[in-house]
DRENPA-3360 file (N, C-alpha, C; in nm, 2 decimals, always signed):
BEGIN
1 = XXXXXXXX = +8.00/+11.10/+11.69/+8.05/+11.16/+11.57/+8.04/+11.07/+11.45 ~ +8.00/+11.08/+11.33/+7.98/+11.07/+11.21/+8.13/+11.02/+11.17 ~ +8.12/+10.89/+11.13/+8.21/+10.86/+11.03/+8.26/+10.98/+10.94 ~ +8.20/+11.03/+10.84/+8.22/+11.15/+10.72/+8.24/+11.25/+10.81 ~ +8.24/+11.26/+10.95/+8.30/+11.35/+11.01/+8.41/+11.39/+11.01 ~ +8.47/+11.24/+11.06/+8.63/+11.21/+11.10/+8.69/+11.22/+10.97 ~ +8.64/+11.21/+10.87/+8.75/+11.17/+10.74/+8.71/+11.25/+10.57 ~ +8.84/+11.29/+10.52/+8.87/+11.43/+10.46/+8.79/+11.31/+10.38;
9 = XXXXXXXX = +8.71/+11.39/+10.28/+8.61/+11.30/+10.09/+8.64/+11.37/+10.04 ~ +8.75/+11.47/+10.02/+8.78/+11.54/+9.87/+8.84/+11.45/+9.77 ~ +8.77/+11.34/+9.71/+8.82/+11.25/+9.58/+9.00/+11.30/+9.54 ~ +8.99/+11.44/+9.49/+9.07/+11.53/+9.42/+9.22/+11.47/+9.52 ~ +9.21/+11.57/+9.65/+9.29/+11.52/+9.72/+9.39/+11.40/+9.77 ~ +9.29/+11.32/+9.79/+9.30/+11.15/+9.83/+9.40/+11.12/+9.67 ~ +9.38/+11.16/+9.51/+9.46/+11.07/+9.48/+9.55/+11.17/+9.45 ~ +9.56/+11.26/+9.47/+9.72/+11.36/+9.46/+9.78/+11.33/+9.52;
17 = XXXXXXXX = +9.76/+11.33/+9.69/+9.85/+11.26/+9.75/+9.84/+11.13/+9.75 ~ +9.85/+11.05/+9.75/+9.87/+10.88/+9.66/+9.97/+10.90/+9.57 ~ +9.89/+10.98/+9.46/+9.99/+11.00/+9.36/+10.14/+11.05/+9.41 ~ +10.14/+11.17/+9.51/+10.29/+11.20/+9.55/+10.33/+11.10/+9.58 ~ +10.28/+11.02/+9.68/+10.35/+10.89/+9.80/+10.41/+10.76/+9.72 ~ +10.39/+10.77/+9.54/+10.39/+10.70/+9.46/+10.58/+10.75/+9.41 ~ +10.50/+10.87/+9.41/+10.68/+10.93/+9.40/+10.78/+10.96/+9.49 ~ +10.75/+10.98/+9.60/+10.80/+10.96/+9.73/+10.90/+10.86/+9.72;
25 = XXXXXXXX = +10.80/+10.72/+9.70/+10.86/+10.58/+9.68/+11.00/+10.56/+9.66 ~ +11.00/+10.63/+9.54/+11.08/+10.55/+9.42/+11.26/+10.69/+9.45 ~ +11.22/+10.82/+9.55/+11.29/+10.92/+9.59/+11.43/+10.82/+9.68 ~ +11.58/+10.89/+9.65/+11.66/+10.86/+9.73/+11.65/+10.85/+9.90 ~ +11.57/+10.98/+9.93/+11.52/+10.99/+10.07/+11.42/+10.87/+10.12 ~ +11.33/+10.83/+10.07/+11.28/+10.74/+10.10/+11.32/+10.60/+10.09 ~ +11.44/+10.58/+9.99/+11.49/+10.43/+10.01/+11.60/+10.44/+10.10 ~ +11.70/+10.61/+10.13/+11.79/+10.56/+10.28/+11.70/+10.54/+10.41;
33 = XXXXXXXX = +11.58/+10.61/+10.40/+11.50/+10.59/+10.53/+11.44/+10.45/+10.58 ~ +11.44/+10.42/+10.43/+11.39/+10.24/+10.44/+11.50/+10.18/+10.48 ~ +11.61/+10.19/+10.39/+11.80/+10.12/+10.47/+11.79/+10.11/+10.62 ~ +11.72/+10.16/+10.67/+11.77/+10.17/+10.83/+11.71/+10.06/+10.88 ~ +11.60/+9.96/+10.81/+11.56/+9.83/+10.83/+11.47/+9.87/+10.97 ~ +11.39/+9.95/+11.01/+11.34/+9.98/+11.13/+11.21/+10.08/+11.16 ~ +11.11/+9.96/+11.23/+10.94/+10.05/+11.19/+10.97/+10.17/+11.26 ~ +10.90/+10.26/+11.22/+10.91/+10.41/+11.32/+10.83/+10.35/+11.42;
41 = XXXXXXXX = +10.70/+10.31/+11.42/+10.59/+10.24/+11.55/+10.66/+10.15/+11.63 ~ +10.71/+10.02/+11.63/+10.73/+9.96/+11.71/+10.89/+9.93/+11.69 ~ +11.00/+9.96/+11.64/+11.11/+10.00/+11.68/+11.20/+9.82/+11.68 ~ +11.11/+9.76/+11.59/+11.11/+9.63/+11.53/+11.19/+9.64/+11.40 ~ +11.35/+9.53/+11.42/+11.37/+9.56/+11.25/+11.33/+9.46/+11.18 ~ +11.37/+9.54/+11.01/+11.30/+9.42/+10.95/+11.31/+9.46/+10.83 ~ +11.34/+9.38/+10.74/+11.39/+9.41/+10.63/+11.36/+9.49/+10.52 ~ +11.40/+9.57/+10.45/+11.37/+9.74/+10.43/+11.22/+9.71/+10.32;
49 = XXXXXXXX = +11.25/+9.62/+10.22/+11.13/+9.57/+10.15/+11.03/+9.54/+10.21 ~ +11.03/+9.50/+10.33/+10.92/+9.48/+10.41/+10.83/+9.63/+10.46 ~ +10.92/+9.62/+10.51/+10.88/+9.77/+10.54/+10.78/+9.89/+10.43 ~ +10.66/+9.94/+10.48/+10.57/+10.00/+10.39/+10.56/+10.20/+10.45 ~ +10.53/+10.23/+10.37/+10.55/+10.43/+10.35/+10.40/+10.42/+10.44 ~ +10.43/+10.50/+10.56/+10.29/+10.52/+10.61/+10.28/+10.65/+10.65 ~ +10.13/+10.70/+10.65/+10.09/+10.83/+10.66/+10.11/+10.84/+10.79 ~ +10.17/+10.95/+10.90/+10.11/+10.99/+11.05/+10.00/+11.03/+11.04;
57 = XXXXXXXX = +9.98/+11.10/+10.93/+9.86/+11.19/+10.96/+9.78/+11.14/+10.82 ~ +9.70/+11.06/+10.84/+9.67/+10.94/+10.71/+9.59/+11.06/+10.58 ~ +9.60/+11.04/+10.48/+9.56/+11.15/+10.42/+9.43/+11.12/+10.43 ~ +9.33/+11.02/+10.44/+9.20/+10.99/+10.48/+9.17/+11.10/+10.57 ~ +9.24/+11.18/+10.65/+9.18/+11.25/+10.75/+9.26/+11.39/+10.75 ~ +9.31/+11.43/+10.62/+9.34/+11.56/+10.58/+9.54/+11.54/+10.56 ~ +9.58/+11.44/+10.61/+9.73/+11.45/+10.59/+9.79/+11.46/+10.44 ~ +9.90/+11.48/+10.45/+9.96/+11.52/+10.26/+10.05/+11.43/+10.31;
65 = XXXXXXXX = +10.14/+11.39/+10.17/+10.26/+11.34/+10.12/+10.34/+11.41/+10.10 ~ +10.40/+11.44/+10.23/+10.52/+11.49/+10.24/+10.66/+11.43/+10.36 ~ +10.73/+11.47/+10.36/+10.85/+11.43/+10.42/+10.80/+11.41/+10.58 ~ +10.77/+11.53/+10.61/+10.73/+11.52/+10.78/+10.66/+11.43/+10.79 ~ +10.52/+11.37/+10.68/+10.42/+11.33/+10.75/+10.46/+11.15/+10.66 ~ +10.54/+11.13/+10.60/+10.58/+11.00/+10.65/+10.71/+10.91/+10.69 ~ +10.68/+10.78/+10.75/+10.74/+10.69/+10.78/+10.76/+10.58/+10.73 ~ +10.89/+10.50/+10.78/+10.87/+10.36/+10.74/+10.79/+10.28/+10.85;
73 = XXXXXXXX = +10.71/+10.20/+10.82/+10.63/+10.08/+10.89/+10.63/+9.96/+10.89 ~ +10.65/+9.86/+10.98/+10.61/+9.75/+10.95/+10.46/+9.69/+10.94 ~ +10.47/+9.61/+10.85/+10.29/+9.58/+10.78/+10.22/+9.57/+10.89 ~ +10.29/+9.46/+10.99/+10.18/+9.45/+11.12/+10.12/+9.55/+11.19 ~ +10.20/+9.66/+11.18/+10.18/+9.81/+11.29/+10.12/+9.88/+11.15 ~ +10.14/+9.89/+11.01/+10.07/+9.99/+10.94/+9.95/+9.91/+10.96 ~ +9.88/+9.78/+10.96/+9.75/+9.73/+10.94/+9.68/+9.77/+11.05 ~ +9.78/+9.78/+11.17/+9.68/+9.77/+11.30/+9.65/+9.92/+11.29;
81 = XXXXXXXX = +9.70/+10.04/+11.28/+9.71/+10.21/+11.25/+9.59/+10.26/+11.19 ~ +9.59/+10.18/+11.06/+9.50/+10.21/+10.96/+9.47/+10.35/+10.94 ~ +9.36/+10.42/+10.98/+9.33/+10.55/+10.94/+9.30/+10.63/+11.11 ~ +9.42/+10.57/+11.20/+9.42/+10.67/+11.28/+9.50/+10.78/+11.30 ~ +9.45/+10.87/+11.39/+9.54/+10.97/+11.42/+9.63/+10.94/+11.51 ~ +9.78/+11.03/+11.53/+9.86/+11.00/+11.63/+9.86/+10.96/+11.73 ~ +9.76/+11.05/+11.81/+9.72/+11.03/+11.93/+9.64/+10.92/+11.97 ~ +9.55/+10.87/+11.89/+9.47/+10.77/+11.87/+9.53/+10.63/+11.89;
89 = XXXXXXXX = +9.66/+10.61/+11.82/+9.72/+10.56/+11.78/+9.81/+10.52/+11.91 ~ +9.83/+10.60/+11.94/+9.89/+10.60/+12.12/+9.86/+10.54/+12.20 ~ +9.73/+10.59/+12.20/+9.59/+10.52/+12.28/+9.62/+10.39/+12.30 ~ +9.56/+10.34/+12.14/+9.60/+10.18/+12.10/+9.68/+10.17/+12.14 ~ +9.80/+10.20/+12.16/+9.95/+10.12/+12.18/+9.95/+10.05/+12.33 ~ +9.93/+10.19/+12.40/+9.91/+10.20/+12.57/+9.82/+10.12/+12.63 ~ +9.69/+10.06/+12.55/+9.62/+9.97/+12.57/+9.64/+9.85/+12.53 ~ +9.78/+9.81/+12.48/+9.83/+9.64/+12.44/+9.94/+9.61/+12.54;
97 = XXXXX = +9.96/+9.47/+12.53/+10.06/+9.46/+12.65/+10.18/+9.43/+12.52 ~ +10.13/+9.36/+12.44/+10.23/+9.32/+12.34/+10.20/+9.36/+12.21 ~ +10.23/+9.45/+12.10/+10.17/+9.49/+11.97/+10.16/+9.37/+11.89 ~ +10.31/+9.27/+11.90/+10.29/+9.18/+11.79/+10.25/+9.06/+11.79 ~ +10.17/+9.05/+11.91/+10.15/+8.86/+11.97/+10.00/+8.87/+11.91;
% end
C-alpha cells in the first residue's frame, strides 16, 4: 500500500485540527489531565510539562482534536508512535521487551 494511502492530505483539515489541539492546550481539561504527571502509553510518570497532547488517532490519518482522541504522552513514547494507528502501535509495543532502553 501507498504511503498517500495510509494518510488523510486534506491541507484544510491537518491545520484545523492543529489549530483545535492549540486550544485544547491552553483548556482546564487538558492541564488537569496533564496534573496526573502520567503517559497514557507507557504508564511512566513524569512531570506534567514534560508531557506532550498526542493524537490516538493521529490526525495525519483522519483523527480530530477532540477529547476522546487525545492523551497525555511522554516525548519518548509520542516519538516512537508518530503517525501510527492504535493497533499498530500495539504491535510495536508487543514487539519490545523494554520501550525506554
Amino acid at each position: 500500500m501507498k504511503e498517500s494511502e495510509w494518510f488523510f492530505s486534506d491541507p484544510k483539515h491537518l491545520r484545523r485540527e492543529k489549530e483545535k489541539a492549540r486550544q485544547i492546550r491552553q483548556s482546564q481539561w487538558w492541564k488537569n489531565l496533564r496534573a496526573r504527571n502520567r503517559c497514557h502509553y507507557c504508564g511512566n510518570t513524569v512531570p506534567a510539562r514534560q508531557l506532550s497532547m498526542d493524537h490516538r488517532i493521529p490526525i495525519s490519518r483522519g483523527g480530530k482534536s477532540e477529547r476522546k482522541n487525545l492523551v497525555p504522552s511522554c516525548k519518548p513514547c509520542n516519538n516512537l508512535k508518530k503517525n501510527m494507528m492504535l493497533d499498530e502501535w500495539e504491535a510495536y509495543l508487543a514487539s519490545q521487551d523494554n520501550l525506554h532502553d
